[in-house]
C-alpha positions as CSV (number, residue, x, y, z in Angstrom):
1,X,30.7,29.6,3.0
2,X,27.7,30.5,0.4
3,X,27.8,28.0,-2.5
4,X,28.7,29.9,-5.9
5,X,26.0,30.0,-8.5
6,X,24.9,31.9,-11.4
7,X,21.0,31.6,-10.3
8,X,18.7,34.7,-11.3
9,X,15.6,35.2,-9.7
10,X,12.9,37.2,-11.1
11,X,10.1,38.6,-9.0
12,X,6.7,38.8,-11.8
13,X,4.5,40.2,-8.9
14,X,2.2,38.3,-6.7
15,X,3.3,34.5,-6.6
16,X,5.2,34.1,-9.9
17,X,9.1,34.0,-10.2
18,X,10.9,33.2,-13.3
19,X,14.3,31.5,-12.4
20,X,17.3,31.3,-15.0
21,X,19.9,28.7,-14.1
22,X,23.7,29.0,-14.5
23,X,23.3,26.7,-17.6
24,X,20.1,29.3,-19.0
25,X,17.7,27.2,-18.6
26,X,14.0,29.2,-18.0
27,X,12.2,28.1,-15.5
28,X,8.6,29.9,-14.1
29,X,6.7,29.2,-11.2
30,X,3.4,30.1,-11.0
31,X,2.9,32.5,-13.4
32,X,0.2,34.6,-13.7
33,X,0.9,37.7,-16.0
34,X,-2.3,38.8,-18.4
35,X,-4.4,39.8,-15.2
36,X,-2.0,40.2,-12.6
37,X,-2.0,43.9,-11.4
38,X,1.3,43.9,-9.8
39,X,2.9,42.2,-12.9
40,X,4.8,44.9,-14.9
41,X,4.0,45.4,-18.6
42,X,6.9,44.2,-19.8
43,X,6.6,41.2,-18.3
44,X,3.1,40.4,-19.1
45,X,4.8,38.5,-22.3
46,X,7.8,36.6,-22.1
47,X,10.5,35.6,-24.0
48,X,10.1,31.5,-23.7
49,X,10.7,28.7,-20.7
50,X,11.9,25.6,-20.4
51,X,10.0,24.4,-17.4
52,X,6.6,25.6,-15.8
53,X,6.0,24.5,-12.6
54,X,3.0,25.2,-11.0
55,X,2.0,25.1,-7.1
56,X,-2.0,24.7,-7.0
57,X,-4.5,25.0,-9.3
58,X,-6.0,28.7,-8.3
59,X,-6.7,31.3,-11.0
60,X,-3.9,33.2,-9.4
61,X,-1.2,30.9,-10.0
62,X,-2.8,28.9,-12.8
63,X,-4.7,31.3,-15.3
64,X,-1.8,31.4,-17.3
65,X,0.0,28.2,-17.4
66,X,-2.2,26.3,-20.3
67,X,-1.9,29.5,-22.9
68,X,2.6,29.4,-21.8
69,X,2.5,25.8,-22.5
70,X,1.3,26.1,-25.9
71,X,3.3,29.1,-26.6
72,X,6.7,28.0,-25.4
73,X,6.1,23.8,-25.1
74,X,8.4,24.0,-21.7
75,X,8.0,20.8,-19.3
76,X,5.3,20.9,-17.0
77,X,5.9,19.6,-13.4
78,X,2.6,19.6,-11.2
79,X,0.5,17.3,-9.1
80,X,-0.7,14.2,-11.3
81,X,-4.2,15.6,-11.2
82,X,-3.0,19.1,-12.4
83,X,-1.3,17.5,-15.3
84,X,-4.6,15.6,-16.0
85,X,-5.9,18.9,-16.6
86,X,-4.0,19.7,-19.5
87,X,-3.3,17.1,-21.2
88,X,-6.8,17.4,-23.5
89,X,-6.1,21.0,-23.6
90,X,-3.0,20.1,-26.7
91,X,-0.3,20.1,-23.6
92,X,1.0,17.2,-23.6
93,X,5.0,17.6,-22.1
94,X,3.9,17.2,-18.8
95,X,6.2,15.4,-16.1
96,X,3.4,14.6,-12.9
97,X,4.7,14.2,-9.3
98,X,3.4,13.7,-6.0
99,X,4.7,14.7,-2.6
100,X,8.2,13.8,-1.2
101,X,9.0,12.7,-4.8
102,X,12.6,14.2,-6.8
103,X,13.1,14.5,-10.3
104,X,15.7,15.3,-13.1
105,X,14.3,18.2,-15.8
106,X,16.9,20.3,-17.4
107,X,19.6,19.8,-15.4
108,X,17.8,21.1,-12.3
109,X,16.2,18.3,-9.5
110,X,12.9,19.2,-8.6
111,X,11.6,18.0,-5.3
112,X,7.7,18.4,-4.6
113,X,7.0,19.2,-0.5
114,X,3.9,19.8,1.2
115,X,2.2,22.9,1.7
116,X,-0.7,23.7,3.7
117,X,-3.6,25.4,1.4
118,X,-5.9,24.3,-0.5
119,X,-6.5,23.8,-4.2
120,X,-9.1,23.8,-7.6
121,X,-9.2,24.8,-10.9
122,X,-11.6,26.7,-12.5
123,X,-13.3,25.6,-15.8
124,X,-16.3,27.8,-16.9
125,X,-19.1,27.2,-14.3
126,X,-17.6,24.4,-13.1
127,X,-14.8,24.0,-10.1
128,X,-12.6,20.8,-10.8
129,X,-10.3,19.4,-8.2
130,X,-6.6,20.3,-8.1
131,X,-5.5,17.7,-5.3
132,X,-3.6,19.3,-2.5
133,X,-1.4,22.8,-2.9
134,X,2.7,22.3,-2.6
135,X,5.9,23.5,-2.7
136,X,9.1,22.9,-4.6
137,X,12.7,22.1,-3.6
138,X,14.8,23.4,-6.9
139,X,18.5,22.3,-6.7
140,X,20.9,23.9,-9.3
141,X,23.4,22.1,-11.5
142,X,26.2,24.1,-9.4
143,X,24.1,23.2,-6.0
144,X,22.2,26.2,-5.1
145,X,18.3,25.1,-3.6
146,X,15.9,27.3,-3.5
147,X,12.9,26.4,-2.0
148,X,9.5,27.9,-3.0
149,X,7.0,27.5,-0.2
150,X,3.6,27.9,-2.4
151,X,0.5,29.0,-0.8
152,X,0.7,28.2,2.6
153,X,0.4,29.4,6.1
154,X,3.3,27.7,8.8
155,X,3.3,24.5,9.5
156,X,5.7,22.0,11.5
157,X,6.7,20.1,8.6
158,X,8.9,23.1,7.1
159,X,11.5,22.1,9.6
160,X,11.8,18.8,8.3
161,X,11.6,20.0,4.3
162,X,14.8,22.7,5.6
163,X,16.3,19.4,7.4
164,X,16.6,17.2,4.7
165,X,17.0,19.6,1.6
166,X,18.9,22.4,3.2
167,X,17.7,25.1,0.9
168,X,20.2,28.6,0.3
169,X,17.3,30.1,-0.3
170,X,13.2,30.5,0.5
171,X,10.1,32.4,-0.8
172,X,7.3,32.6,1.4
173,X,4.1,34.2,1.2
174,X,3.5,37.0,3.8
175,X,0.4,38.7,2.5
176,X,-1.9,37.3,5.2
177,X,-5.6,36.3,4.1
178,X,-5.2,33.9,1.9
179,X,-1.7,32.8,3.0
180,X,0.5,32.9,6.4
181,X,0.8,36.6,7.3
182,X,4.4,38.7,8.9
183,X,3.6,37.0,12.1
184,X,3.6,33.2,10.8
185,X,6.0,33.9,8.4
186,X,8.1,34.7,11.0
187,X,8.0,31.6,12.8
188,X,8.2,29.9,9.3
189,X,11.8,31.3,9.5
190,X,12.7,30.2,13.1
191,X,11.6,26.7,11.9
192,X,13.8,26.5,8.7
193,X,16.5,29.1,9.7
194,X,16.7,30.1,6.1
195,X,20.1,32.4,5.2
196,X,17.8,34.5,2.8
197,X,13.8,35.0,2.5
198,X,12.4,36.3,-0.6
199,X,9.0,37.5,0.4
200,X,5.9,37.1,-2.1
201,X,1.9,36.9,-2.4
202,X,1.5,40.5,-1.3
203,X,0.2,44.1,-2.2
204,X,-1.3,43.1,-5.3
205,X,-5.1,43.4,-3.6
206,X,-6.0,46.1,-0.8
207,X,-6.9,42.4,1.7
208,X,-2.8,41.3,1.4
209,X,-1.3,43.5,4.3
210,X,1.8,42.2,4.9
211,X,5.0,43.5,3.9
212,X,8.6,43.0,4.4
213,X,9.1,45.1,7.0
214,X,6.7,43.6,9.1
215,X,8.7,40.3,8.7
216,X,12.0,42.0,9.2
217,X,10.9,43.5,12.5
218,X,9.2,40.3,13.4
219,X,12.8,38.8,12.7
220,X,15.6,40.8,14.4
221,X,16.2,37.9,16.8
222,X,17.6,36.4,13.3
223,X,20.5,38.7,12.4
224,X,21.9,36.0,10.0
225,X,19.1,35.9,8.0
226,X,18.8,38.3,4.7
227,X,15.2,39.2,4.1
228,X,15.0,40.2,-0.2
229,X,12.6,42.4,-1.0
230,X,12.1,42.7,-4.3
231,X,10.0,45.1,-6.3
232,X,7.9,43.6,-9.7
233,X,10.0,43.1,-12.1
234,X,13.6,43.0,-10.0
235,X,15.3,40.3,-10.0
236,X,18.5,38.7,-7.4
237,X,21.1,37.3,-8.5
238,X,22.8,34.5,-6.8
């Protein structure tokens, strides 16, 4: 029996999901608006957050996260040497983690998992190091998980992180490149037997190929499993 929740789930294009818990309670992930061709207009500035989590330290996924801090002062939860990064820059609510670790923010716990990408930031001329990419576990006050892959491509270990955490829900990146493509993605979803996929990191450049209905073809031997595609700007509600 699906666990109730009031969990809304907004797809800003590319990577970056806004999340708004049963208790309302903001919380983005990855969010890269200003520059972001798939993001819609009206979502290019938003309304406030209470948590920023951020995945990896590309421009993609990071370009926006120091100018949302200062605007909105939400809790940052990244790798310790992410939140080193900011910390100088006048951001100074940040709550570092490393892998395998759980935390309390907000009523939500946020688990850090691995991912297998890598990861730097960009600052001027200059490329500083952004430790290693992950993914985060978020479980709801009411007990809905969703589990938000980051950049990765498939790798044995998801079985383990849908093992111990048992997430309702997963986003995975399917644009192929720079992440896993359909085909990986695919057996992502026979490793972690998810109930529902939301797909992500895709048609925002010409390069990122994939699209749902790759996956979902690649999938029928997984009736059971809901793949939500979302268009920028839609959002799911739980």
């Amino acid at each position: 029996m699906d666990k109730a929740s009031g969990v809304q789930i907004t797809w800003l294009g590319h990577a970056g999901f806004r999340l708004v818990s049963p208790r309302g309670k903001t919380v983005l992930i990855d969010p890269w608006l200003k520059n972001n061709p798939s993001c819609p207009q009206e979502l290019k500035t938003l309304p406030g957050a209470d948590l920023l989590l951020i995945t990896h330290g590309h421009f993609d996924h990071f370009e926006d996260a120091l100018a949302l801090a200062r605007e909105f002062g939400p809790k940052v939860v990244a790798k310790f040497k992410i939140c080193q990064y900011p910390t100088p820059e006048g951001v100074s609510a940040t709550l570092p983690m490393n892998k395998g670790g759980t935390q309390g923010v907000d009523g939500l716990q946020v688990t850090m998992v691995p991912a297998s990408h890598t990861s730097s930031i960009v600052a001027g001329p200059d490329f500083l190091p952004g430790g290693e990419a992950v993914g985060f576990v978020l479980e709801f006050a009411d007990g809905f998980k969703v589990y938000d892959t980051g950049d990765t491509t498939v790798f044995g270990d998801m079985k383990l992180v849908a093992e111990l955490y048992r997430p309702d829900l997963v986003i995975l990146p399917i644009g192929d490149l720079f992440t896993m493509g359909p085909r990986e993605a695919a057996l992502a979803c026979r490793l972690m037997r998810p109930r529902r996929v939301i797909p992500a990191h895709y048609g925002t450049f010409p390069p990122l190929v994939g699209r749902p209905e790759q996956l979902r073809e690649l999938t029928r031997d997984l009736p059971e499993m809901e793949i939500i595609a979302l268009k920028p700007g839609q959002s799911w509600n739980s």
